[in-house]
C-alpha positions in Angstrom: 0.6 -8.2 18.2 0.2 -8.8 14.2 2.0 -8.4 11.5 1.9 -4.7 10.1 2.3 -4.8 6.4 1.9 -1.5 4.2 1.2 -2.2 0.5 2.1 1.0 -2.0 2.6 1.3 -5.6 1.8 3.2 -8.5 -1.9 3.9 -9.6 -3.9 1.0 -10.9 -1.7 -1.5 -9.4 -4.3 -3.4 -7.2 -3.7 -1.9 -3.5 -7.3 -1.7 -2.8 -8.6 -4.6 -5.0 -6.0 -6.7 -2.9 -6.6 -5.1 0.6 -10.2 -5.5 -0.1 -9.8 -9.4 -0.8 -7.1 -9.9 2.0 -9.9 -8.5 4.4 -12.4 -10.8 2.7 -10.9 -13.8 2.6 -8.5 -13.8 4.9 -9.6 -11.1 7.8 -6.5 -8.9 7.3 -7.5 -5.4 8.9 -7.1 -3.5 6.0 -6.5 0.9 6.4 -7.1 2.1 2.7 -5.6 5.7 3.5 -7.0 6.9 0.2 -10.5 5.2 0.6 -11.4 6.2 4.0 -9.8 3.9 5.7 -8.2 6.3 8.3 -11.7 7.5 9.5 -13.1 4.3 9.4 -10.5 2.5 11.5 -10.5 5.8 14.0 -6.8 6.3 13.4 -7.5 10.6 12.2 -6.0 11.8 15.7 -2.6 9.1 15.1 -2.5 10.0 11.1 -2.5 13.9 11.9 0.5 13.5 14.2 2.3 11.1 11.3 1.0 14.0 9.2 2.4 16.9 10.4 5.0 15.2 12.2 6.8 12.6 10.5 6.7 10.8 13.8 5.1 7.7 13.2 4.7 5.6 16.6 1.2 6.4 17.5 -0.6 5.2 14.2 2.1 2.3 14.6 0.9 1.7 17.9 -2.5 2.0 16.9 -2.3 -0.2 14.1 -0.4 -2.8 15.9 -3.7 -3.4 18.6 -5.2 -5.6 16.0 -3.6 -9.1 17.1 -4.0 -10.6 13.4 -2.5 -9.5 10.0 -3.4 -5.1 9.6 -2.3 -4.1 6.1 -2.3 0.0 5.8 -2.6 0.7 2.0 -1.6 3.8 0.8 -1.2 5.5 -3.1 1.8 6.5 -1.4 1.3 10.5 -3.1 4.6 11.4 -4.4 5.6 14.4 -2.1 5.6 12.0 1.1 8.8 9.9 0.8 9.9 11.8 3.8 6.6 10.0 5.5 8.1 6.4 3.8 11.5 6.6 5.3 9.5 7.3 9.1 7.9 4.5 8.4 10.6 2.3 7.7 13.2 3.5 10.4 11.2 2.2 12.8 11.3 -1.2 11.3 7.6 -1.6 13.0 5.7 -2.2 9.4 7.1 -4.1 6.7 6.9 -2.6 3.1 5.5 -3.7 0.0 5.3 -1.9 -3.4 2.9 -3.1 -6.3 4.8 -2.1 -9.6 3.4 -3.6 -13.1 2.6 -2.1 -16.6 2.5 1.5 -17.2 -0.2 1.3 -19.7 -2.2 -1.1 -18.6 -1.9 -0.2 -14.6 -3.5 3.5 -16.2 -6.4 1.3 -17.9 -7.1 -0.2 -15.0 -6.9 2.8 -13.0 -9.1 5.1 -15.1 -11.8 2.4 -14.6 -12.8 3.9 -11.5 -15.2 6.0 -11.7 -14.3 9.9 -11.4 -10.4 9.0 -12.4 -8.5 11.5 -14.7 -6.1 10.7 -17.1 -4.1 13.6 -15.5 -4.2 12.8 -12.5 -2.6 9.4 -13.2 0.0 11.0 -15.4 1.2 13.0 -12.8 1.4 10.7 -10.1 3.2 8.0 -11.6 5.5 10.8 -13.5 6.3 12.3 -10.1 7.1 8.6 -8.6 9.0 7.7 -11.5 11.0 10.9 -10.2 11.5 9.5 -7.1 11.9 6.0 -7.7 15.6 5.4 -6.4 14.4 6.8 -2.9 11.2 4.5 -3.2 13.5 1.5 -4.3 15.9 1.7 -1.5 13.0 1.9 0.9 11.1 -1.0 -0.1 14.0 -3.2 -1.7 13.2 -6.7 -2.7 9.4 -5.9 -1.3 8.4 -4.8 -4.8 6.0 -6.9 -7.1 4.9 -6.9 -10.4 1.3 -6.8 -9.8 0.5 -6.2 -13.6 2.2 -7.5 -16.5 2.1 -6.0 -20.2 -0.1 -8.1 -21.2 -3.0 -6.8 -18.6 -2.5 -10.0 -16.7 -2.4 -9.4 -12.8 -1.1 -11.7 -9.8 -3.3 -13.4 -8.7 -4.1 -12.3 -4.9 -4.0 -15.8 -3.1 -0.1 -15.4 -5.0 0.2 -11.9 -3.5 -1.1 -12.9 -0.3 1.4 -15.8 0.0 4.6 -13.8 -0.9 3.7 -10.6 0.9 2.1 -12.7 4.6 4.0 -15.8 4.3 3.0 -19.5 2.8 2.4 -20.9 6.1 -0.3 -18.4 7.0 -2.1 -18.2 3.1 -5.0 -20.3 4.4 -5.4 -19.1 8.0 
């Protein structure tokens, strides 16, 4: 059994940018909840139960029948800490948040095509909310993937902190 990493953080912080070049570079199996992902990696059946459940062990076992690195990135929507603290009780998938920039992480993220300005506002408004709930959860697992100057981590950095330095070229 892999590792079983999931990556989470305000809008525009680079989840899927870095899941996408984990996968590339570095054959992570990367589950991009809010991309398809779910389908994709036939998890719907395991993510309905997490769903309407809160129990998360079957997606957890699903996940962990990959024997390599399987990173399950997720906007993390607001409304779903409940979900987070499943997650993390059963001390099966460690937890990373991407933090960074309010202003720029909302350039970046209205760069995708169909993004609303809204829609931005209000998530990171309600995970600002929430954040000493999100903090505890993820504790010393959160990066600054964007500084205020527009900058990001690079994702061989990202990789390295979040997977470990002896595995960043395996």
């Amino acid at each position: 059994m892999g590792k079983l990493t999931l990556i989470s953080g305000i809008p525009g912080s680079g989840k899927s940018y870095f899941g996408r070049w984990a996968e590339q570079t570095h054959g992570v199996v990367v589950v991009d909840v809010d991309h398809g992902g779910v389908d994709r990696a036939g998890l719907r059946a395991q993510w309905d139960v997490f769903g309407n459940s809160y129990d998360p062990r079957p997606a957890l076992a699903k996940l962990a029948q990959h024997p390599g690195h399987t990173a399950l990135v997720w906007g993390f929507p607001f409304r779903s800490i409940a979900w987070l603290q499943a997650l993390a009780s059963h001390g099966a998938i460690e937890p990373w948040w991407f933090a960074g920039d309010r202003d720029w992480a909302r350039r970046y993220f209205l760069e995708r095509e169909g993004a609303k300005p809204e829609i931005f506002d209000r998530q990171h408004d309600g995970l600002r909310r929430i954040w000493p709930q999100i903090a505890a959860a993820f504790g010393e697992r959160v990066i600054e993937t964007v500084a205020g100057d527009g900058a990001r981590v690079p994702c061989e950095i990202l990789y390295r902190r979040i997977f470990g330095a002896d595995e960043a070229h395996a």
